[in-house]
C-alpha positions in Angstrom: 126.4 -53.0 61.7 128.2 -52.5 64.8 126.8 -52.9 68.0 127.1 -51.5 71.4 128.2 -54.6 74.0 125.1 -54.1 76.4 127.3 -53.9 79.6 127.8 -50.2 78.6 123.9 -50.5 79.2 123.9 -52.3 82.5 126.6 -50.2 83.9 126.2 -46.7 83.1 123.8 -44.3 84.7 121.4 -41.2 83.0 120.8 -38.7 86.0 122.9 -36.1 87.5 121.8 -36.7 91.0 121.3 -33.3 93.7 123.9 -33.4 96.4 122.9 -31.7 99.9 125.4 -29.1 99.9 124.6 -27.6 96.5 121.1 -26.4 95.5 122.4 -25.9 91.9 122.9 -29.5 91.6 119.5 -30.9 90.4 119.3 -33.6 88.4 119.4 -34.3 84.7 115.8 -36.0 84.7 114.1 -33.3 87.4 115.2 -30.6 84.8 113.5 -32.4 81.9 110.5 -32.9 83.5 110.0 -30.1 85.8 112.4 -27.0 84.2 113.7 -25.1 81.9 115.4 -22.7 84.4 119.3 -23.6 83.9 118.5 -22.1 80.5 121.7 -19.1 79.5 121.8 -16.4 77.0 125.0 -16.1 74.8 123.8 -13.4 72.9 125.2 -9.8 74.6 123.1 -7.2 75.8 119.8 -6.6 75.1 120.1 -9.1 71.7 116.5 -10.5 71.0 117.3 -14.7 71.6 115.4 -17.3 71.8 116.8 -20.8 73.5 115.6 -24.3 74.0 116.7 -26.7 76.2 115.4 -29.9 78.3 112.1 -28.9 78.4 111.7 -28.9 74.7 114.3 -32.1 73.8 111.8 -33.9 76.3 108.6 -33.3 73.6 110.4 -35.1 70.8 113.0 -38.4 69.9 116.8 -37.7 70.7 117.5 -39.2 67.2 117.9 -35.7 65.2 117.2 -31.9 66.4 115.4 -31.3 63.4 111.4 -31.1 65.5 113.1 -29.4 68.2 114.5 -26.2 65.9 111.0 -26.6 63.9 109.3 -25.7 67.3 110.9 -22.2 67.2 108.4 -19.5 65.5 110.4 -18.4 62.4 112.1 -21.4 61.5 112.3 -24.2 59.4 114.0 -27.6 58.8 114.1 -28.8 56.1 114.8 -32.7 56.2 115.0 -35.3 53.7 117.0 -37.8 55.3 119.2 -37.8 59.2 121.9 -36.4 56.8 120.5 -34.0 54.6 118.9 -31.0 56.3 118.8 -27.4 55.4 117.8 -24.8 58.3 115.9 -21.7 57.4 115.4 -18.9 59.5 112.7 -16.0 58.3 112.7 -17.4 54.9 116.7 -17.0 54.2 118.2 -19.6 52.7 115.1 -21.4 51.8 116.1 -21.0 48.1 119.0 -23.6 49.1 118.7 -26.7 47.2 120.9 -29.2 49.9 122.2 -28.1 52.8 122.7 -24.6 55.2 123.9 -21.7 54.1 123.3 -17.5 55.0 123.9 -18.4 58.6 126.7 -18.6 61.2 126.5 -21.6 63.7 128.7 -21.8 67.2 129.3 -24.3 69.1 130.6 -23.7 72.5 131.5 -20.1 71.0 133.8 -21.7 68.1 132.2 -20.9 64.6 131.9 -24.5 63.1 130.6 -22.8 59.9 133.0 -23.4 56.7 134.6 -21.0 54.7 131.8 -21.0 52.5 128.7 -20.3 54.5 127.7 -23.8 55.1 126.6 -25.5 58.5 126.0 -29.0 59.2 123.9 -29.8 62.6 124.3 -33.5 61.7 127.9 -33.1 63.3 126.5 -32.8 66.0 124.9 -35.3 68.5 121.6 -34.1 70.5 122.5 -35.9 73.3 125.2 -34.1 73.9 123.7 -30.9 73.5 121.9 -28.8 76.8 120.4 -26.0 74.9 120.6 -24.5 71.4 120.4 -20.5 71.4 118.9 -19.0 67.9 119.3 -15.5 66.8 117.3 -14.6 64.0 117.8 -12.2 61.3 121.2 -10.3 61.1 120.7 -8.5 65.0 123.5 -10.8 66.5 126.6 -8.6 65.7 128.8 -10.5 68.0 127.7 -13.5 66.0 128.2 -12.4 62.5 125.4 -10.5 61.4 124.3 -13.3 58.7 120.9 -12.0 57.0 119.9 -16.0 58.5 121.1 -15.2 61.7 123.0 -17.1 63.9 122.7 -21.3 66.1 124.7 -21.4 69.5 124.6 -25.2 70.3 125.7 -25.8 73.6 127.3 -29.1 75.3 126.0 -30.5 78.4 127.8 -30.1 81.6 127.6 -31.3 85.1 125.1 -29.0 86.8 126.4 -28.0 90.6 129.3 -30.0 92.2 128.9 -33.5 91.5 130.1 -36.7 89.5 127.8 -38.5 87.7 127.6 -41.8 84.9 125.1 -42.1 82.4 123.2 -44.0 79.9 120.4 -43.4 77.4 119.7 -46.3 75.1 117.0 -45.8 72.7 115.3 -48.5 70.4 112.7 -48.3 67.8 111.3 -48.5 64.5 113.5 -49.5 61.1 115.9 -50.9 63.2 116.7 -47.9 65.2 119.0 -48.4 67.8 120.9 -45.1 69.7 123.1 -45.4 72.9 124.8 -42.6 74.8 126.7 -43.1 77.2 128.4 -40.1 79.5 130.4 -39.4 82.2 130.6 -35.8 84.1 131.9 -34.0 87.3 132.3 -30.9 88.6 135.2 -30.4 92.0 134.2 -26.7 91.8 137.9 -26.1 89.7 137.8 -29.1 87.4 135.4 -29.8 84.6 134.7 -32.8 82.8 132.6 -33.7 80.2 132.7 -37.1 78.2 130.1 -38.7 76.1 130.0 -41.8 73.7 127.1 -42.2 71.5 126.0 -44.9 68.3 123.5 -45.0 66.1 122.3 -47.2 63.8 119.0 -47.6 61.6 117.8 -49.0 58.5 115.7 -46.0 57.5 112.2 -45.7 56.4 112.7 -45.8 52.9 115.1 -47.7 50.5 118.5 -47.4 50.7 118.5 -45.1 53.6 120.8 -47.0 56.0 122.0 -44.6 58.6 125.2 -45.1 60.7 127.1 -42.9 63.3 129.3 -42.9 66.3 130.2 -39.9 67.8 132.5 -38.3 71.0 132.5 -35.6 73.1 135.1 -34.3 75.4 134.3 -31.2 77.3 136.6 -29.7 79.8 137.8 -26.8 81.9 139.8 -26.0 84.9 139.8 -23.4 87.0 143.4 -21.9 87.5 142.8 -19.0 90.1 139.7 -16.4 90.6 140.6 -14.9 87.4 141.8 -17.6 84.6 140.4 -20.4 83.4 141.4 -23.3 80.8 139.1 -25.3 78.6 139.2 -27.7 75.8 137.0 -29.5 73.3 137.0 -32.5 71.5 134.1 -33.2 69.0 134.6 -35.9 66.5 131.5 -37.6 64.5 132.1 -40.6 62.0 128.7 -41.2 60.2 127.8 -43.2 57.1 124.5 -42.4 55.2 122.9 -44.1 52.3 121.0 -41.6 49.9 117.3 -42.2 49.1 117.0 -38.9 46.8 114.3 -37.0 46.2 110.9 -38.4 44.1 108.7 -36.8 41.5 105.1 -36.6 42.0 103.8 -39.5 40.7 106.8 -41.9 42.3 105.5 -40.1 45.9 101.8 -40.7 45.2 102.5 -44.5 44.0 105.4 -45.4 46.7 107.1 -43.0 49.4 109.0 -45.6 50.5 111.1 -45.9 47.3 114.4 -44.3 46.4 115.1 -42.8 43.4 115.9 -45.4 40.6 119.7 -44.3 39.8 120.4 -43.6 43.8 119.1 -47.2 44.7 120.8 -48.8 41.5 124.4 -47.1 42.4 124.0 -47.7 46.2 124.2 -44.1 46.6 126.2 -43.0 50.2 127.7 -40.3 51.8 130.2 -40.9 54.2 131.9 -38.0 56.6 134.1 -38.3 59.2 134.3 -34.6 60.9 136.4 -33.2 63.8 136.5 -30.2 66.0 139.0 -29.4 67.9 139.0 -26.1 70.6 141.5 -24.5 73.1 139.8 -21.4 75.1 141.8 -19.1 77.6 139.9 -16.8 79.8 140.9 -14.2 81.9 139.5 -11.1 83.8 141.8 -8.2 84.3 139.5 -6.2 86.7 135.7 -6.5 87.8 134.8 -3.9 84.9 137.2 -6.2 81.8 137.5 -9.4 80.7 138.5 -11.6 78.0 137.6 -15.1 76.1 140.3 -16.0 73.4 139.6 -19.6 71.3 142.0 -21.2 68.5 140.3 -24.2 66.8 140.3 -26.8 64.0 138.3 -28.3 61.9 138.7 -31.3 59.5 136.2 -33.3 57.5 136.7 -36.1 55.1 133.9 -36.8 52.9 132.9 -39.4 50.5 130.3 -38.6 48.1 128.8 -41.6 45.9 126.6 -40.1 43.3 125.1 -41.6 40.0 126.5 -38.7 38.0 129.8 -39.2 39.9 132.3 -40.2 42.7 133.2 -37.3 44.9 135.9 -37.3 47.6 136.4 -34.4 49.3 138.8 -32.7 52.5 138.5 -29.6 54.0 140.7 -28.6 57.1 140.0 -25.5 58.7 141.4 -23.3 61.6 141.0 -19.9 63.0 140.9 -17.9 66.5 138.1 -16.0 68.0 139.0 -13.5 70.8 136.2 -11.0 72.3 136.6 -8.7 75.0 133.7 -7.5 77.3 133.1 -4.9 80.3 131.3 -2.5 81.8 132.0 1.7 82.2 130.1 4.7 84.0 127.0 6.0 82.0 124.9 8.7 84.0 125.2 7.3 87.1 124.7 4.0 85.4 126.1 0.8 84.6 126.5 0.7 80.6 127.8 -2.5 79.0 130.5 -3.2 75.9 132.0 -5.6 73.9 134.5 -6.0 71.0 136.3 -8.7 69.6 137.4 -10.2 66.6 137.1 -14.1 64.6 139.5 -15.2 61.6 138.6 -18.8 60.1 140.8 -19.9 57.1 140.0 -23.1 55.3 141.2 -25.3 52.8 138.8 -27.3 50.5 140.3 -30.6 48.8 138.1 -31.8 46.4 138.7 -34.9 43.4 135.5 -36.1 40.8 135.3 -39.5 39.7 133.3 -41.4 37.2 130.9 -43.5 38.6 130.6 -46.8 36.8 127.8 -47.9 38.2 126.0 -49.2 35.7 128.6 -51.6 34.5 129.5 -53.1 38.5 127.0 -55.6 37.8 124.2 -54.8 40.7 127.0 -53.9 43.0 126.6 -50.5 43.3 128.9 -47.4 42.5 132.5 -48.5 41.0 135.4 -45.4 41.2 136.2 -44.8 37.2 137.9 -42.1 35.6 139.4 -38.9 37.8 137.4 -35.9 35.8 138.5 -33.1 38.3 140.8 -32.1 40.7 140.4 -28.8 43.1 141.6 -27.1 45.9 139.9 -23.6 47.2 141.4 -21.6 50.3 138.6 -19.4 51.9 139.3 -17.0 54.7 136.7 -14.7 56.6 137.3 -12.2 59.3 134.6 -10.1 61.4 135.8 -7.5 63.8 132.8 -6.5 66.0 132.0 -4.0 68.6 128.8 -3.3 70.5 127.8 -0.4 73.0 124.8 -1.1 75.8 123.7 2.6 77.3 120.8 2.2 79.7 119.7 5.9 79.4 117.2 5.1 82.7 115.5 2.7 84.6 113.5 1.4 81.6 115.1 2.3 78.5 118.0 0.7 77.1 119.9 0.9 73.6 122.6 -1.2 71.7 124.7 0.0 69.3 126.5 -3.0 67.7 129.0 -2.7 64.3 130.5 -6.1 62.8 133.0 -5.5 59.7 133.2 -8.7 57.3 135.7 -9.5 54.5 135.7 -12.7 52.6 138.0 -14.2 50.2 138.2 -17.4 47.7 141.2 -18.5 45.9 140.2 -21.0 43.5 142.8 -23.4 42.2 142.2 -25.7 39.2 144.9 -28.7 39.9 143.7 -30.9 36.7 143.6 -29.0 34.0 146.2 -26.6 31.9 147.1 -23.7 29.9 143.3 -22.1 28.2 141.4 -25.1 30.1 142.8 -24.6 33.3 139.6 -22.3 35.7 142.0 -21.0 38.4 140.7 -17.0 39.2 140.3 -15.7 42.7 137.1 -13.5 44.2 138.0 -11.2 46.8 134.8 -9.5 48.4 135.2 -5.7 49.1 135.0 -5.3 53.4 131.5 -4.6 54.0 130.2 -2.6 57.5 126.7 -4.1 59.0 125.4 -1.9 61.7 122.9 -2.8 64.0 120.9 -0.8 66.7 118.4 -2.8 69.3 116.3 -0.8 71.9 114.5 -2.5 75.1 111.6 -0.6 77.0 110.9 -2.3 80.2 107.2 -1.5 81.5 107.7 -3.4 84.3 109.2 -7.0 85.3 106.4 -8.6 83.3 106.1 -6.7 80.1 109.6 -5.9 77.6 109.1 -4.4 74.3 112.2 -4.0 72.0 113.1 -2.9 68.6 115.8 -3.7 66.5 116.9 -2.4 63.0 120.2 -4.1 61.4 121.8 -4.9 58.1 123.0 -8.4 57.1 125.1 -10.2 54.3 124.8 -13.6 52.6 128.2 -14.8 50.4 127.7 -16.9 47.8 128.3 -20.6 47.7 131.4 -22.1 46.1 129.2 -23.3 43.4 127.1 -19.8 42.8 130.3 -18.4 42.0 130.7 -20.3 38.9 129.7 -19.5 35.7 128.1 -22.1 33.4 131.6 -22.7 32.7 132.8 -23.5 35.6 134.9 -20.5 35.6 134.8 -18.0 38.7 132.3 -15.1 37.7 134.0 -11.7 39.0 130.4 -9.9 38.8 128.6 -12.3 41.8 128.0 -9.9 44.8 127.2 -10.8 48.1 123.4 -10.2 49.0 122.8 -7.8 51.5 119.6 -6.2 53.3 118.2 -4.9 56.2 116.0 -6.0 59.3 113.3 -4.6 60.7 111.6 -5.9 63.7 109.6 -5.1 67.1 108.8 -7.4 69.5 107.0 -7.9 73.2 108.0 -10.3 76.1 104.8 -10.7 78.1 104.3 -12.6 81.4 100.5 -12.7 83.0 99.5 -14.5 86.1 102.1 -14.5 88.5 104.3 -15.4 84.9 102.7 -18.8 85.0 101.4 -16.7 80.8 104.2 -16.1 78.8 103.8 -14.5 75.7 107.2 -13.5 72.7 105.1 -11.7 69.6 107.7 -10.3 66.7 106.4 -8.8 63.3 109.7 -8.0 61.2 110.4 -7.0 57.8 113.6 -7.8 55.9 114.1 -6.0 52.5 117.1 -8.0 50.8 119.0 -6.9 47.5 121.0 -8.8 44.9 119.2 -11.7 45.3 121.7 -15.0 45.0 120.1 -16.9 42.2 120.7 -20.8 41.9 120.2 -22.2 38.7 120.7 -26.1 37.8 121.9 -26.2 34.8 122.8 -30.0 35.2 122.3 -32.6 37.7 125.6 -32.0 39.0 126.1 -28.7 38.3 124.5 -25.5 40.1 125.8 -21.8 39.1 124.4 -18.2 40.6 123.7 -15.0 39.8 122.2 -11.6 41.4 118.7 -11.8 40.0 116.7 -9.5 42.1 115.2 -8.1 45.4 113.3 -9.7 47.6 110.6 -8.7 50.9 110.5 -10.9 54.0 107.3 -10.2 55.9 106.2 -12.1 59.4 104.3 -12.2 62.3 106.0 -14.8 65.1 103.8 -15.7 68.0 105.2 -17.9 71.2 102.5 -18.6 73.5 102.9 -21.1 76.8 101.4 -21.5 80.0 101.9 -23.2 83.5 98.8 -24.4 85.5 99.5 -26.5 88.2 96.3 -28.2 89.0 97.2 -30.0 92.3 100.3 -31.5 94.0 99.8 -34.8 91.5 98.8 -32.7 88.1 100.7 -30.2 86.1 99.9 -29.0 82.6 102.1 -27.1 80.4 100.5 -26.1 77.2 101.8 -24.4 74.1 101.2 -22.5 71.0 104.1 -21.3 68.6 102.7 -19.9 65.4 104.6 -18.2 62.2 102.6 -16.0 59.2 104.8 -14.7 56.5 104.5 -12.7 53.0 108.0 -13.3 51.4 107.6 -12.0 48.2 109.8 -11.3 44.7 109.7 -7.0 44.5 112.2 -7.4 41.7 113.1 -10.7 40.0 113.5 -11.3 36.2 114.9 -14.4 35.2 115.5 -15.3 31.3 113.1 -12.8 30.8 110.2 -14.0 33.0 109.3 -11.5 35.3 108.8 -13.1 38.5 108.2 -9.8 40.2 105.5 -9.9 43.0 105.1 -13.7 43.1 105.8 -15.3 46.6 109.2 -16.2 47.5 109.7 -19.9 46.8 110.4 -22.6 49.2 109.0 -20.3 51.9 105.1 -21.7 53.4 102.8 -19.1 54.6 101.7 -20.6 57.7 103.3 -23.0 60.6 102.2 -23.8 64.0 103.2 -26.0 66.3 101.1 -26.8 69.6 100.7 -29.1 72.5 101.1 -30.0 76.0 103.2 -31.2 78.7 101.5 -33.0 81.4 103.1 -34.4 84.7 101.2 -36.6 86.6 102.2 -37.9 89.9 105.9 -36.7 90.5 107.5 -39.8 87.9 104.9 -39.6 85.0 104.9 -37.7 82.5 103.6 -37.0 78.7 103.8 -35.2 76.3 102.2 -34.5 73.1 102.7 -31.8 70.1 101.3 -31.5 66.8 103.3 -29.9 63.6 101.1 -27.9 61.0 102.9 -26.8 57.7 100.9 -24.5 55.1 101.9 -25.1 51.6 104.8 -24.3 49.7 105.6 -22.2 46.7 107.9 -24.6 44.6 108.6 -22.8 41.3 109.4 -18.9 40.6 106.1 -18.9 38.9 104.1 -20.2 41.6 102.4 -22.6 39.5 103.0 -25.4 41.9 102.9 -26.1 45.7 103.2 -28.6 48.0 100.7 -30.0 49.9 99.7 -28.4 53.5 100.3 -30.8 56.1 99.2 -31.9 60.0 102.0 -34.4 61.4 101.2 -35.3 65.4 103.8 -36.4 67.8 103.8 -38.0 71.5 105.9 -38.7 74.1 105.3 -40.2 77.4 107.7 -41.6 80.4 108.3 -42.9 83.8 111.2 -41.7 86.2 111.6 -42.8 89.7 114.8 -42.3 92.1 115.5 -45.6 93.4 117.8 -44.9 96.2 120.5 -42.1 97.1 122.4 -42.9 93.9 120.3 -44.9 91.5 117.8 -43.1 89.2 115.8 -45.1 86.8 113.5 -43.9 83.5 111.6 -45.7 81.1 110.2 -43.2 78.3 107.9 -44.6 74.6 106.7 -42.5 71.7 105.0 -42.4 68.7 105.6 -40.3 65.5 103.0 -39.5 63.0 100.6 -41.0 65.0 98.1 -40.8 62.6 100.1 -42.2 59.8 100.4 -39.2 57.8 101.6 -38.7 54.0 103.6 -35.7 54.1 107.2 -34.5 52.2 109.2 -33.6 55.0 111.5 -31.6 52.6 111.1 -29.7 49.2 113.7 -28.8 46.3 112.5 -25.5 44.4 112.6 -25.1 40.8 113.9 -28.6 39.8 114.1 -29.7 36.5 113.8 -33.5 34.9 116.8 -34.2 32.8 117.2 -37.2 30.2 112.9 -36.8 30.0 112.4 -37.8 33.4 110.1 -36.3 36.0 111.4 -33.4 37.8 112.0 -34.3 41.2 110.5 -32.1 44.2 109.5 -34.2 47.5 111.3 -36.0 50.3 108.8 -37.8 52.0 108.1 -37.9 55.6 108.5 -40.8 57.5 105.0 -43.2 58.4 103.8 -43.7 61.6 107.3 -45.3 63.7 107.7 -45.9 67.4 110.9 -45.8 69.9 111.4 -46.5 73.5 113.7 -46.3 75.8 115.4 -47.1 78.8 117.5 -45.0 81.3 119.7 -45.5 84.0 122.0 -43.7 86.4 124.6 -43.4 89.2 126.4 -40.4 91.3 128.4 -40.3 93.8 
């Protein structure tokens, strides 16, 4: 394992220190203790959003993002190891069996999503992160109009004028050791942005070694009052050993152990991704203005598997230009946008043997090359959206996005009647939305939205059993239905977001195993997403030396089958698997003489539907979390923080992660649960400088 030479410790700084001149300056660790005010909306208009920031990071470790995201009423992370996670959002893509699909993610404002639907947030470093933005349901037009919905991550920047050195380094349980170190300024023209972070940790379980170093580059300059330049530089070079998932009885007896074959083979993944941006910005008057991006992405993947060796490259690129403004409207102010994003990718993939079994204990062994592949995927939206405040108090949104996707599937091993080559071009399909915002007063919003959304199938749901491109897989589609309430009480120190929705979705995308390595699709239904969202929070400052902050986010659904027949079962009104009825998470937020504070939350997840039958769930679950720290300004420049937590305090047994529907092959147990980590503990230790 590689390790960090600990002069980057003694010599780097955390905070970003207030300078007297600029009031927008305040420093990194005030805002996590104290604020969540530097908070910004990407989503245009009058776009229901919800975003989290310092204030929530603060409640949980900065190894993964996973508790942060499950803190948000309506969705879900599922996650089985630091590299395998799948995000849900309302129940969508929660029939997913690795990984996340039926959503579009952004970072900075470049999709990062591949040419196939998939997202990975483990390219992406927490650390670096000062808020992610989530859109849920298909509502964010501008953002693709996914039935998921839509993940803005964005990277940190200094905050005022200022130049600044940090360091976070972060030590715990299994080994864990995390270290980010980060530079920034701000002139008022010139923007910079760099951060160097490494993990390392053994894992909880077997064979769950866990290794990445990552970089950020972040920068902008300021050409004149109406152009500026930017540029980003993301680049994340992990390797992950693979526990697997475990069968009942191997979770009751041992949740620490990995999957036999996995732990025999030495089973890894190992990804080495890049993103690379360029964004021009220019306004041509006070009522226009545009924002123009070309990126790429590459990722080269390794992929050591019992049932085979996969290597994999897939090098993306695409532009994203959107244009935004403002015209007369009855003596008003009305708002529009329109733009445009192409992404065009090109997926490199080569299957080995894996001769595991005869290396002698040494793990997976490269053997014979069984297939060789290459798919190009493109996917274009054009969008447009129209903001007419009609009055004082009543707004509404009109918003169109216009999708086509293709895949050109190219078989580059075999020939003549073997060879699988076929393309599927999707016909161009139009997604409406409309949102509508009555404002009672400052305090009280209510809003309504109605929008349709789109899912594409996976690479591998467009197979047949064959392996052969089925030219009768359609894309899902459905609509969103939702109304909603921003409340503040008390001088807003009450703030209350309540959302019911319903999301009626048609031809269901149907994954079905038909081998361990092998998934296919079909369109095998309709489905009904039902939910109640409640976000509760309040602010009670007790005296000058006490503040409380305590919270309440809870999530009821009723996701059912209306129309599913599979084989001939008739899963029809059974509840949608992979989907639990209930979540809540709750706590509070206490800071207690100026450098104190803690923090401490609890996770409650209802149980799970795990077959189409609903003949077997997961168990309901209670996971509590805390967090407590110490900052203190030592001088004009120095800051210094000290911060220790504990999760799964009470040394819960939980599976942090499900698979639906699995199946046992060669006679063996089918395997369903991921298990949660036990009780672990982390520290760490802060420092800082500005100038």
């Amino acid at each position: 394992m590689k390790r960090l030479p600990l002069i980057l410790f003694f010599f780097s700084v955390l905070t970003q220190a207030q300078t007297p001149k600029d009031k927008d300056s305040i420093t990194q660790l005030d805002e996590v203790i104290l604020l969540d005010a530097l908070k910004k909306k990407n989503a245009a208009g009058i776009v229901p959003s919800e975003v989290i920031s310092a204030k929530v990071f603060q409640n949980y470790s900065p190894v993964s993002m996973v508790n942060s995201l499950n803190q948000i009423p309506g969705v879900y992370v599922f996650s089985g190891a630091l590299n395998t996670n799948r995000i849900t959002m309302r129940g969508i893509g929660a029939r997913t069996l690795f990984g996340t699909d039926k959503l579009r993610m952004y970072y900075n404002d470049i999709p990062v999503t591949d040419g196939s639907g998939f997202s990975s947030i483990e390219a992406f470093d927490l650390e670096n992160l000062s808020q992610i933005e989530v859109i849920k349901g298909p509502k964010g037009t501008t953002y693709g109009a996914n039935l998921g919905g839509a993940l803005i991550l964005n990277p940190k920047e200094a905050l005022g004028r200022s130049t600044n050195f940090s360091n976070n380094l972060t030590a715990g349980s299994f080994g864990l050791l995390k270290n980010n170190l980060s530079f920034n300024h701000f002139d008022g023209k010139f923007r910079l942005g760099l951060q160097y972070g490494h993990m390392e940790t053994d894992g909880y379980r077997q064979n769950s070694n866990f290794e990445r170093d990552g970089f950020l580059l972040n920068a902008s300059y300021q050409i004149n009052a109406k152009d500026n330049i930017s540029l980003l530089i993301n680049h994340i070079d992990f390797t992950a050993q693979i526990p697997s998932s475990l069968g009942a009885t191997a979770f009751a007896e041992d949740p620490q152990q990995a999957t036999f074959t996995w732990r025999a083979s030495q089973g890894f993944e190992a990804n080495n991704y890049t993103l690379l941006g360029v964004n021009y910005s220019h306004r041509f008057t006070d009522k226009l203005e545009n924002s123009t991006s070309i990126f790429y992405t590459y990722l080269d993947k390794d992929e050591a598997r019992p049932f085979g060796i996969l290597d994999e490259i897939t090098k993306g690129f695409g532009f994203r230009t959107r244009f935004s403004g403002t015209f007369d409207f009855l003596e008003k102010q009305a708002d529009f946008s329109f733009g445009a994003e192409l992404f065009k990718d090109e997926y490199d993939w080569d299957e080995f043997r894996n001769l595991w079994e005869d290396n002698d204990g040494n793990g997976s062994l490269k053997g014979e090359q069984f297939a060789r592949n290459k798919e190009f995927r493109s996917q274009w939206n054009a969008f447009g959206t129209l903001l007419f405040p009609f009055s004082d108090r009543f707004s509404a949104q009109l918003g169109l996005n216009l999708n086509k996707t293709d895949y050109d599937y190219r078989d580059l091993l075999n020939s003549g009647t073997e060879n699988r080559s076929a393309e599927r071009n999707f016909k161009a399909i139009l997604l409406p939305s409309l949102n509508l915002e009555y404002v009672f007063s400052e305090d009280h919003q209510l809003y309504a939205n109605v929008s349709r959304g789109f899912s594409n199938p996976t690479l591998e749901e467009t197979l047949t059993p064959d392996g052969v491109i089925n030219p009768d897989i359609a894309q899902e589609t459905g609509v969103n239905y939702e109304l909603g309430t921003n409340l503040y009480l008390d001088q807003k120190r009450f703030q209350l977001n309540l959302s019911i929705y319903q999301m009626n979705i048609q031809n269901l995308l149907v994954g079905e195993r038909e081998s361990e390595d092998r998934l296919v699709g079909k369109n095998a239904g309709k489905t009904r997403h039902r939910g109640l969202e409640i976000a509760m929070s309040y602010n009670w400052t007790i005296s000058k030396n006490i503040q409380l902050s305590p919270f309440v986010n809870y999530t009821l659904t009723d996701h059912s089958f209306v129309e599913f027949i599979d084989e001939g079962d008739n899963f029809s009104g059974n509840p949608l698997t992979g989907v639990p009825e209930q979540r809540r998470t709750a706590g509070i937020q206490m800071r207690l003489f100026e450098h104190f504070y803690w923090n401490i939350t609890h996770q409650h997840v209802g149980e799970i539907p795990l077959t189409n039958a609903a003949d077997l769930y997961s168990d309901p679950f209670t996971v509590f979390n805390t967090r407590m720290g110490y900052l203190k300004k030592l001088s004009e420049h120095f800051t210094l923080g000290i911060d220790f937590g504990v999760n799964n305090v009470l040394d819960k047994v939980y599976a942090q992660s499900v698979l639906i529907n699995t199946q046992g092959f060669g006679g063996r147990e089918p395997r369903y649960f991921y298990p949660g980590d036990e009780r672990n503990y982390y520290g760490g230790l802060k420092i800082g400088y500005s100038f």
